[in-house]
C-alpha positions, -999 to +999 in steps of 0.1 A: +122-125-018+144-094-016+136-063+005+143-028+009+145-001+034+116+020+049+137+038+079+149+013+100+123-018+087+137-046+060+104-051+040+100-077+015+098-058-017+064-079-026+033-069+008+000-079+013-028-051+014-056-059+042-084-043+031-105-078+022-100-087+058-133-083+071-153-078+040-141-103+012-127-123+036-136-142+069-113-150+097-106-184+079-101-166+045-076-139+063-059-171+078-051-188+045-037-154+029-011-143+061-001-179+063+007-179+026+017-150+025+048-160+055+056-191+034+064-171+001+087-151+017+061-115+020+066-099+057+050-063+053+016-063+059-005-032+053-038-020+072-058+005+085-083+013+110-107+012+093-106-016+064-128-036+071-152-014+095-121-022+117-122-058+114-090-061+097-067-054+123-083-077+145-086-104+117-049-099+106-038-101+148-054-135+148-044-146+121-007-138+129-008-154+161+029-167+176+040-155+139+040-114+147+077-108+154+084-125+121+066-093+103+062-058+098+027-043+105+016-012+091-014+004+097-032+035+092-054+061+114-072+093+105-100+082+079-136+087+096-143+059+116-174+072+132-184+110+141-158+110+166-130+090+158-113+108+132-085+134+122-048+139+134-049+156+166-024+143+187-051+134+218-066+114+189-037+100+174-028+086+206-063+073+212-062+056+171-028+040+185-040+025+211-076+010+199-051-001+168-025-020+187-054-034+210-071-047+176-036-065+162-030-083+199+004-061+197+022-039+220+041-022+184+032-014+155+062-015+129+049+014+105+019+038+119+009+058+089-014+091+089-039+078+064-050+114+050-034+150+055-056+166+079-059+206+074-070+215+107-043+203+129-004+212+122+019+188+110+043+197+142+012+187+167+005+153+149+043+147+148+044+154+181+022+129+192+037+101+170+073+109+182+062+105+215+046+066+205+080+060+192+095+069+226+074+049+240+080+020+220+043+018+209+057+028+172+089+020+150+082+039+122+063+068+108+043+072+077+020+090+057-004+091+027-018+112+001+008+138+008+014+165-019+053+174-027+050+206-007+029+188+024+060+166+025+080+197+026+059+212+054+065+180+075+103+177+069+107+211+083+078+211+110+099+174+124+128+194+137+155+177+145+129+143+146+122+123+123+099+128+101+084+103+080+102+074+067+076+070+044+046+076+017+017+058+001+002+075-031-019+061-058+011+046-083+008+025-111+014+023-153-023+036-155-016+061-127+019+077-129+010+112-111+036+103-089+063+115-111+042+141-129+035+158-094+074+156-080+064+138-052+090+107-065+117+131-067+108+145-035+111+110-017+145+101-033+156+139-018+143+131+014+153+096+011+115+080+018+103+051+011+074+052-014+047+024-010+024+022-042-016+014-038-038+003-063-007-010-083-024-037-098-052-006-110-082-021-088-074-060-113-069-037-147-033-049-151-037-090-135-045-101-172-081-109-157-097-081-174-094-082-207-113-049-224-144-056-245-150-086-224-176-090-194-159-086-158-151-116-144-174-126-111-163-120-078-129-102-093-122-061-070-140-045-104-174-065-104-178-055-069-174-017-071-201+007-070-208+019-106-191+049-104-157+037-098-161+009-124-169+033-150-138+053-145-113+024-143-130+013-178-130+043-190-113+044-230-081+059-214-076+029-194-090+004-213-069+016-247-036+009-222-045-020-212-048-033-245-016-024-258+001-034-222-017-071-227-003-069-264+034-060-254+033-088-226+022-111-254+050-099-272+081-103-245+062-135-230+064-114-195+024-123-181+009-083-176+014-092-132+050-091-136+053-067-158+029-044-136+054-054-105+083-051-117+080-018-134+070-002-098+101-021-087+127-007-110+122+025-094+148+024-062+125+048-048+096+023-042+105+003-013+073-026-014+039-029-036+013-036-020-015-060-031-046-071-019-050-107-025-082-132-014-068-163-017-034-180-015-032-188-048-031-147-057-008-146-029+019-171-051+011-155-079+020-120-062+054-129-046+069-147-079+056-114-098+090-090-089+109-099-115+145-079-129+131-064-162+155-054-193+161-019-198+143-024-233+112-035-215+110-011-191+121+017-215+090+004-239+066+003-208+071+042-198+065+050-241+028+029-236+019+044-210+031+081-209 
């Protein structure tokens, strides 16, 4: 397993996304994916407070056990949890910290990560407060998500002479490349950020489980989405590139996975993808995904799906 840099963490370029801890998946089902997870070689493992109606930090805590120092956490705050726990104000941020780090059974938390930009409080408060965590020793690293190019921009300056993120988390995938369409790509390679893709594997559109014209496998991310959502991620866009992406990786005998993987990965820029998995065998199948594609192959991926 290789890794690269987000600030000063080493993260294994293949992570694990938490968010079936506590829905999907039991304490016994969490167990069997960390542990996995640790024996293929993955070490960054990425929350929030609320996945899981906040039952996924405390799952993945447990689950870790004697094994934390041999990972990175990351985890998220700002998302509603309830009518009062919410935003980026720094008394709140320090509040989300703590009720986090009490959840994992930590005293750090590798990469804390404002989950949403939040318009009502100035970037130079909230980074305030999170500088101060890092003082502290509460916090490593800083992140955030959802950012726009010019909310980045505002940060970088609004951080001083602090640091200012180390990293961002934005919707990335070959279904979903807004990410270089809206400069924020090129912005993190100028401000030398880590970018973490979600929803890489497009909610199980590019696993080579879904195959278009054919029902939706049970108990698969897609057949347990509220209609809504399912009808956009099978919408004929989506479908249409899936079916010339399952036809190319017939073609290059490269299974759809690795090809969905590795394509992130050949952008230096992106520093880990992150994948849910529910069981250890998605795990496996995860970690031997990041592959070193051609030129050829990646050159033909960005024509399929521009």
């Amino acid at each position: 397993m290789q890794h690269r840099s987000i600030g000063s963490l080493s993260a294994s370029v293949i992570g694990i996304g938490c968010n079936n801890f506590g829905g999907r998946l039991d304490s016994t089902g969490t167990s069997a994916v960390v542990l996995a997870a640790i024996d293929a070689g993955i070490n960054f493992f990425d929350t929030a407070d609320i996945y899981g109606g906040t039952k996924s930090e405390e799952l993945l805590g447990a689950a870790l056990g004697s094994r934390r120092s041999d990972v990175l956490i990351a985890t998220k705050f700002g998302l509603p949890i309830d009518a009062e726990r919410y935003g980026a104000h720094p008394q709140y941020v320090r509040r989300a910290c703590d009720d986090s780090l009490r959840r994992l059974n930590t005293d750090y938390i590798d990469l804390y990560q404002l989950h949403v930009p939040d318009e009502k409080v100035p970037f130079a408060d909230t980074l305030g407060a999170l500088h101060e965590l890092i003082n502290e020793g509460k916090v490593r690293e800083i992140g955030c998500s959802n950012l726009s190019v010019a909310q980045l921009r505002e940060a970088k300056s609004a951080a001083s002479d602090n640091r200012a993120f180390a990293s961002i988390q934005n919707q990335y995938s070959l279904l979903w490349r807004e990410p270089e369409n809206d400069g924020v790509l090129a912005e993190c390679e100028a401000l030398h950020l880590g970018f973490l893709p979600y929803y890489p594997l497009a909610n199980g559109l590019l696993t080579g489980k879904v195959r278009p014209g054919e029902p939706i496998p049970e108990g698969t991310r897609l057949a347990l989405m509220a209609p809504e959502r399912t009808t956009h991620w099978l919408s004929d866009e989506f479908t249409s590139r899936v079916s010339e992406l399952l036809n190319f990786a017939d073609e290059v005998q490269i299974p759809i996975l690795t090809l969905a993987f590795s394509w992130l990965l050949s952008h230096d820029v992106v520093s880990s993808v992150i994948a849910g998995a529910s069981t250890p065998e998605q795990v496996c199948a995860n970690a031997a995904a990041a592959q070193e594609l051609s030129a050829d192959v990646v050159q033909r991926l960005n024509e399929l799906t521009q």
